[in-house]
Short mmCIF file of the C-alpha atoms (twelve columns), coordinates in Angstrom:
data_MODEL
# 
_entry.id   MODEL 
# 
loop_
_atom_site.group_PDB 
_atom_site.id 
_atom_site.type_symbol 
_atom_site.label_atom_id 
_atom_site.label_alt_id 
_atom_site.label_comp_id 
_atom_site.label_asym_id 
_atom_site.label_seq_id 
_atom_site.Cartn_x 
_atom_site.Cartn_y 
_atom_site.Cartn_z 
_atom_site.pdbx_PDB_model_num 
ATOM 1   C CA . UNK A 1   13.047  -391.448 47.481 1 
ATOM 2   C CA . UNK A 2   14.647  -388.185 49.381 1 
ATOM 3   C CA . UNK A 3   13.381  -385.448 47.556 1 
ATOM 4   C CA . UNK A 4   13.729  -387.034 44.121 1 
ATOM 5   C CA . UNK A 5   12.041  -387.953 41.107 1 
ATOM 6   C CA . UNK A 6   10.356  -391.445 40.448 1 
ATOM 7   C CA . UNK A 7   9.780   -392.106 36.614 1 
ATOM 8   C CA . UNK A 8   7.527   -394.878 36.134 1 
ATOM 9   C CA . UNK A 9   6.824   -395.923 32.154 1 
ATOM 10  C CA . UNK A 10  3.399   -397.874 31.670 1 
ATOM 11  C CA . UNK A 11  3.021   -400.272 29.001 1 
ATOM 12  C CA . UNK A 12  -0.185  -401.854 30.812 1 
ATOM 13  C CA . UNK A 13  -1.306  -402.069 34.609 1 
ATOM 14  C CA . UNK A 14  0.532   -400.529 37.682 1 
ATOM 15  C CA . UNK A 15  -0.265  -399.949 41.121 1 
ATOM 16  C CA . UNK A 16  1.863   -397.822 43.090 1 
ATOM 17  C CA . UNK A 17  1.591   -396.566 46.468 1 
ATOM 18  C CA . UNK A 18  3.458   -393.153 46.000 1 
ATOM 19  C CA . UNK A 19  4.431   -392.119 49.786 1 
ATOM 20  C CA . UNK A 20  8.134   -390.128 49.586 1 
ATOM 21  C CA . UNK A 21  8.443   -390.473 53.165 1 
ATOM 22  C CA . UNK A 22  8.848   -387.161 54.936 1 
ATOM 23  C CA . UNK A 23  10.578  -385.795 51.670 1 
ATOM 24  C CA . UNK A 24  9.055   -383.659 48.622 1 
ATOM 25  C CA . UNK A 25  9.204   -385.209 45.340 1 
ATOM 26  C CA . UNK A 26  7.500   -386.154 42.077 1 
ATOM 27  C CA . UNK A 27  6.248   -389.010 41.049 1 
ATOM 28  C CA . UNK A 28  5.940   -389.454 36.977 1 
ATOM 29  C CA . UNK A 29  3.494   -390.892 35.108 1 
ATOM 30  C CA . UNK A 30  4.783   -391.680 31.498 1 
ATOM 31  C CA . UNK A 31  4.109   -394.129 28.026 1 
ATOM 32  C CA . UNK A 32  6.419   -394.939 26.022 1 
ATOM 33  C CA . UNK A 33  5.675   -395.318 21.834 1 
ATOM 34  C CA . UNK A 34  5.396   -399.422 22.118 1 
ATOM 35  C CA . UNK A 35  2.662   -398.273 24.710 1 
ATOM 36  C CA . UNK A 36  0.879   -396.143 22.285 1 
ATOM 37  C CA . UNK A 37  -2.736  -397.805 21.534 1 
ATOM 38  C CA . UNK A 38  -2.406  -399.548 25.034 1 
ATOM 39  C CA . UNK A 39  -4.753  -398.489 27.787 1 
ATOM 40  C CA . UNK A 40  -2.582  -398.103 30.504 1 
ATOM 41  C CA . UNK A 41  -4.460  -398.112 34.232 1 
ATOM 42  C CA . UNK A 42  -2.409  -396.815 37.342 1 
ATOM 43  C CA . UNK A 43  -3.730  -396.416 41.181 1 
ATOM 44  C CA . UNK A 44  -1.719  -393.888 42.336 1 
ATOM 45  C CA . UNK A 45  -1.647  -393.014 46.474 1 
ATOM 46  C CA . UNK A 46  0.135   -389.952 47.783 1 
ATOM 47  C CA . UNK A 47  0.706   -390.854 51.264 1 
ATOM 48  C CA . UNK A 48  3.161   -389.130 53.630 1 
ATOM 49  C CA . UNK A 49  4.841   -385.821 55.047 1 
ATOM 50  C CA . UNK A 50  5.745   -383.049 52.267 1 
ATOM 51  C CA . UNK A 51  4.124   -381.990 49.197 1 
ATOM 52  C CA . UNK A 52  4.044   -384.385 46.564 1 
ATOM 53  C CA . UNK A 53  3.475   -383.973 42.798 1 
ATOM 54  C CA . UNK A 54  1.892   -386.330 40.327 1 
ATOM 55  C CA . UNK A 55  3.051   -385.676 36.684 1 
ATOM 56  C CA . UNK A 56  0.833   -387.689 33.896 1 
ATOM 57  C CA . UNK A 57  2.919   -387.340 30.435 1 
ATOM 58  C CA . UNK A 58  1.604   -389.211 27.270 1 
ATOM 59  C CA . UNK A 59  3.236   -387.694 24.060 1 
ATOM 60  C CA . UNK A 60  1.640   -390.387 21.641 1 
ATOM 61  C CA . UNK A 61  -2.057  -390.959 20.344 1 
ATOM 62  C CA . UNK A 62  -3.065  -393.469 23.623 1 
ATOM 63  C CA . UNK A 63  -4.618  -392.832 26.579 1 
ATOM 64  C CA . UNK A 64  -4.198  -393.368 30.387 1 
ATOM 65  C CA . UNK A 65  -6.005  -394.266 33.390 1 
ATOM 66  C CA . UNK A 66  -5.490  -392.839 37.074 1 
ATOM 67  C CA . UNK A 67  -8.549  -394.754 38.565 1 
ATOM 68  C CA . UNK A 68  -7.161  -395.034 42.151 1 
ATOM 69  C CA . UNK A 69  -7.655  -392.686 44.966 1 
ATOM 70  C CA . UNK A 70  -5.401  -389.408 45.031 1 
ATOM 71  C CA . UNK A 71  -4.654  -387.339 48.025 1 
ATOM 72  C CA . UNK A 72  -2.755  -385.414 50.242 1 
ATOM 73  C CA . UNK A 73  -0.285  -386.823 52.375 1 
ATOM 74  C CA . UNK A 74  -2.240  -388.144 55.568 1 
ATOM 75  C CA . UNK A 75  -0.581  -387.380 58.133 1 
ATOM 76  C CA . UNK A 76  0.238   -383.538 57.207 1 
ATOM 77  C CA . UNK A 77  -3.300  -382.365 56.998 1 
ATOM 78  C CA . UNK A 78  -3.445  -378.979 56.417 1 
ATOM 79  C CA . UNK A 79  0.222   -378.426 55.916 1 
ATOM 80  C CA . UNK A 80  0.942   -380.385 52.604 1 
ATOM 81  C CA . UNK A 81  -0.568  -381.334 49.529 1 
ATOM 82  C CA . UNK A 82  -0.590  -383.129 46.257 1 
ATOM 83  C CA . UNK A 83  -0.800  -381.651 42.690 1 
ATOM 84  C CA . UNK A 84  -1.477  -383.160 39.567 1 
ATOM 85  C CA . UNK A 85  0.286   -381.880 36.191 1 
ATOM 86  C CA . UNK A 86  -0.744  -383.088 33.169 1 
ATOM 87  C CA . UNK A 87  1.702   -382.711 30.664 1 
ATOM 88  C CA . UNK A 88  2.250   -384.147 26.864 1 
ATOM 89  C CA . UNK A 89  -0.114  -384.108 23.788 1 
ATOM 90  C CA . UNK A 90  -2.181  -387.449 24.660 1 
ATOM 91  C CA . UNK A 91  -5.047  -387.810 27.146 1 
ATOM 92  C CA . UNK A 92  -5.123  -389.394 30.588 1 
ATOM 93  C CA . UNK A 93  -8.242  -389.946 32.353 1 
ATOM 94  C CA . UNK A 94  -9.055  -389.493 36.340 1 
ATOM 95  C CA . UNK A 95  -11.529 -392.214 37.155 1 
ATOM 96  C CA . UNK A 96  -11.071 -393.003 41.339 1 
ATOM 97  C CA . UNK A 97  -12.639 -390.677 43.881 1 
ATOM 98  C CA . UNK A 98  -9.827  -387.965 44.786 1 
ATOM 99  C CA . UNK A 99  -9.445  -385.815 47.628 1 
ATOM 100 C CA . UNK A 100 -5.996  -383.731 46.981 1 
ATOM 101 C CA . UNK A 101 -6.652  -380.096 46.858 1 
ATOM 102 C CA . UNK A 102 -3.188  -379.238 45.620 1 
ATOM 103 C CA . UNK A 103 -3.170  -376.906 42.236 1 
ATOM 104 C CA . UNK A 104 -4.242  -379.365 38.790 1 
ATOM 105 C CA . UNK A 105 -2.577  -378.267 36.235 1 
ATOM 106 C CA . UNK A 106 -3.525  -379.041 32.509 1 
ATOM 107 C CA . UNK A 107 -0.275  -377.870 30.334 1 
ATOM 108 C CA . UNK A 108 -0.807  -380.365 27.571 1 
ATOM 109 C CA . UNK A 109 -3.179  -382.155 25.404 1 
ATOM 110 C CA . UNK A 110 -6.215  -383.501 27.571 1 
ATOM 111 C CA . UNK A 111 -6.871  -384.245 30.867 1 
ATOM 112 C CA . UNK A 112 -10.487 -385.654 31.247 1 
ATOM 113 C CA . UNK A 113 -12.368 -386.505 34.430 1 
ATOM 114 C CA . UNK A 114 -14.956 -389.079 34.202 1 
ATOM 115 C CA . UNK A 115 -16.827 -387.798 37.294 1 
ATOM 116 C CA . UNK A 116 -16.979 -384.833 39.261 1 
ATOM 117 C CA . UNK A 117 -15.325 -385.782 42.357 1 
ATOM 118 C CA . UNK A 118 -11.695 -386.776 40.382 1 
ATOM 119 C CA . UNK A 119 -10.923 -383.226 40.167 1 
ATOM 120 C CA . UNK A 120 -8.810  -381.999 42.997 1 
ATOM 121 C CA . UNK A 121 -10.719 -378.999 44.677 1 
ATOM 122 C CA . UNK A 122 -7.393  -376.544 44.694 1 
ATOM 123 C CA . UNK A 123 -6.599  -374.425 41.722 1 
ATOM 124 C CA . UNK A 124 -7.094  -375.462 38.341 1 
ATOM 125 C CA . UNK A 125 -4.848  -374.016 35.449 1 
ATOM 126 C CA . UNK A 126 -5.533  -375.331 31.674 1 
ATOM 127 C CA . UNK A 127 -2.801  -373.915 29.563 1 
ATOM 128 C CA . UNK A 128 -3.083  -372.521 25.933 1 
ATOM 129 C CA . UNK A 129 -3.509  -375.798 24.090 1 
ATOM 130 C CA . UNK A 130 -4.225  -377.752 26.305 1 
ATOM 131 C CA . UNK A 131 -8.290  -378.955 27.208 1 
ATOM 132 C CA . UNK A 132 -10.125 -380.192 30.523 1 
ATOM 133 C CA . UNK A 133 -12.379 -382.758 28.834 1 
ATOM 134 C CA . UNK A 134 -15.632 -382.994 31.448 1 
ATOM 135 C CA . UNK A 135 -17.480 -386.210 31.034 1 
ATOM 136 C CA . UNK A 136 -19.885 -386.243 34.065 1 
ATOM 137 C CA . UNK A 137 -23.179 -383.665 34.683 1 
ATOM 138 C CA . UNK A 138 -22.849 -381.643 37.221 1 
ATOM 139 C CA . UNK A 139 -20.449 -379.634 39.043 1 
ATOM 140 C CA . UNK A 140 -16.710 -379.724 40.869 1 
ATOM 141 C CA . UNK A 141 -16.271 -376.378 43.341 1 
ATOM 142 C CA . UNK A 142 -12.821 -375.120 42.576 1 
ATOM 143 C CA . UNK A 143 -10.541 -373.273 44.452 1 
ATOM 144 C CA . UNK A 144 -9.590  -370.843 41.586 1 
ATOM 145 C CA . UNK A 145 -9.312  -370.708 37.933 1 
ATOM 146 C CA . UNK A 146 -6.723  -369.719 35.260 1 
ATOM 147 C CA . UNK A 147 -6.665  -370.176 31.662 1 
ATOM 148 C CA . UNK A 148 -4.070  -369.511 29.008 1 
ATOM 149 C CA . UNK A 149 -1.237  -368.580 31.618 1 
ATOM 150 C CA . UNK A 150 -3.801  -365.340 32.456 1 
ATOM 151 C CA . UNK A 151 -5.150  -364.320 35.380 1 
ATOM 152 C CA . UNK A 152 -7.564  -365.687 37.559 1 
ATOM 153 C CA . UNK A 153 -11.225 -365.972 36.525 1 
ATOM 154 C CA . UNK A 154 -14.028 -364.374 38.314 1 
ATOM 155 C CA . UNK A 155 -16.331 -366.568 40.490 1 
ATOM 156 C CA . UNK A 156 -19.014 -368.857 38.495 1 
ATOM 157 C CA . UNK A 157 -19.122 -371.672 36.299 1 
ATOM 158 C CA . UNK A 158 -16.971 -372.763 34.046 1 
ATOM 159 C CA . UNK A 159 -17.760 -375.518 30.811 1 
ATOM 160 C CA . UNK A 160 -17.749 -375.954 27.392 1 
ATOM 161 C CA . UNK A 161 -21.063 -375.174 24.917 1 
ATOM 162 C CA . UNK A 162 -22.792 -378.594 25.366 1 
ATOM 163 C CA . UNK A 163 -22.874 -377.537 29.208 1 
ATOM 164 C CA . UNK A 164 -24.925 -375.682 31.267 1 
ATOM 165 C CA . UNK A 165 -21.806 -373.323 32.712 1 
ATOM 166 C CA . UNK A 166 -22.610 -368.933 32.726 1 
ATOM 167 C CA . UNK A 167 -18.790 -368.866 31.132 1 
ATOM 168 C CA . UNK A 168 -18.548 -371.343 28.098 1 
ATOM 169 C CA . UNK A 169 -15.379 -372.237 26.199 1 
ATOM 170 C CA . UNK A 170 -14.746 -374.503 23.759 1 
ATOM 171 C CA . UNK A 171 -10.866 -373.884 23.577 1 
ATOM 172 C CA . UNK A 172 -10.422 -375.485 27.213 1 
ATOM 173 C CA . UNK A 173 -13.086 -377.535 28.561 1 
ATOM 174 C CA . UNK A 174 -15.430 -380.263 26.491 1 
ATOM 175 C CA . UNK A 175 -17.914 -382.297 27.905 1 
ATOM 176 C CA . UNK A 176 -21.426 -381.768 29.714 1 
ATOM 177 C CA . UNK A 177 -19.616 -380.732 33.114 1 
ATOM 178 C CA . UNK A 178 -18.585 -377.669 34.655 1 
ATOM 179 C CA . UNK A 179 -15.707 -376.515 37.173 1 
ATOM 180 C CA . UNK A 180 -17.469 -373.856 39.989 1 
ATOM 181 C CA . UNK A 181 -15.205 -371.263 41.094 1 
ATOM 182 C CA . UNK A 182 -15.566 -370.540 45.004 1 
ATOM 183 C CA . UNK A 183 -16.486 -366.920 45.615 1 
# 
């Protein structure tokens, strides 16, 4: 890929090894209706040079799986990163240990993290609409915080009401966990 886009539709299982070699892109994450009640399960690497963006788009009622280990391009530590979008009205899950600290966007239906360490540590954005769903106890430290396309939130915690976060809401974060903005 030379500063493309990949599109890769997932009925079941796939394991891709996204690398772009020394070129930007995105890499897309996508179902397709015949997919719809399907648990789909992807392992998703983001390996070399430029930034790279991960896209996860599910417009039906199913759900997908990242459970593989995302992060930024290895050998451009420091200078690149990856980002995660999630996009779509379904819900896809992050279940692998990730590392990226690129910005995580959340600009449709539900992107929930089954641990705290899935969550990229970079900037998180949940747009109006659109819910962080966090399914672990404890705590991921956050670069900064956003909600509704306004500006960024003040330092502290962040959760819904069945967690223990100082700043609770219900209209973009479920779950028991909370997101820790970094003074």
């Amino acid at each position: 890929m030379l500063g493309g886009i990949v599109f890769l539709a997932i009925l079941e299982t796939v394991q891709a090894q996204y690398t772009g070699w020394q070129h930007s892109g995105s890499l897309y994450l996508l179902t397709t209706p015949e997919g719809a009640n399907l648990p789909a399960t992807a392992s998703v690497l983001s390996g070399h040079s430029a930034n790279k963006a991960i896209v996860l788009t599910w417009d039906t009622v199913g759900q997908g799986e990242i459970s593989g280990h995302i992060f930024n391009p290895h050998d451009r530590a420091g200078k690149s990163t990856t980002s995660v979008t999630k996009s779509g009205s379904g819900t896809w899950t992050l279940s692998g240990t990730n590392s990226y600290t690129g910005p995580t966007r959340v600009a449709g239906g539900v992107l929930a993290c089954a641990a705290s360490d899935v969550l990229g540590s970079g900037l998180l954005d949940i747009s109006s609409g659109a819910k962080l769903q966090l399914n672990y106890a404890g705590t991921r430290k956050i670069a900064a915080l956003t909600l509704n396309g306004g500006a960024a939130q003040a330092a502290g915690t962040y959760g819904s009401t069945a967690s223990p976060a100082t700043h609770k809401n219900d209209t973009c974060f479920s779950g028991p966990g909370t997101v820790t903005v970094a003074p």
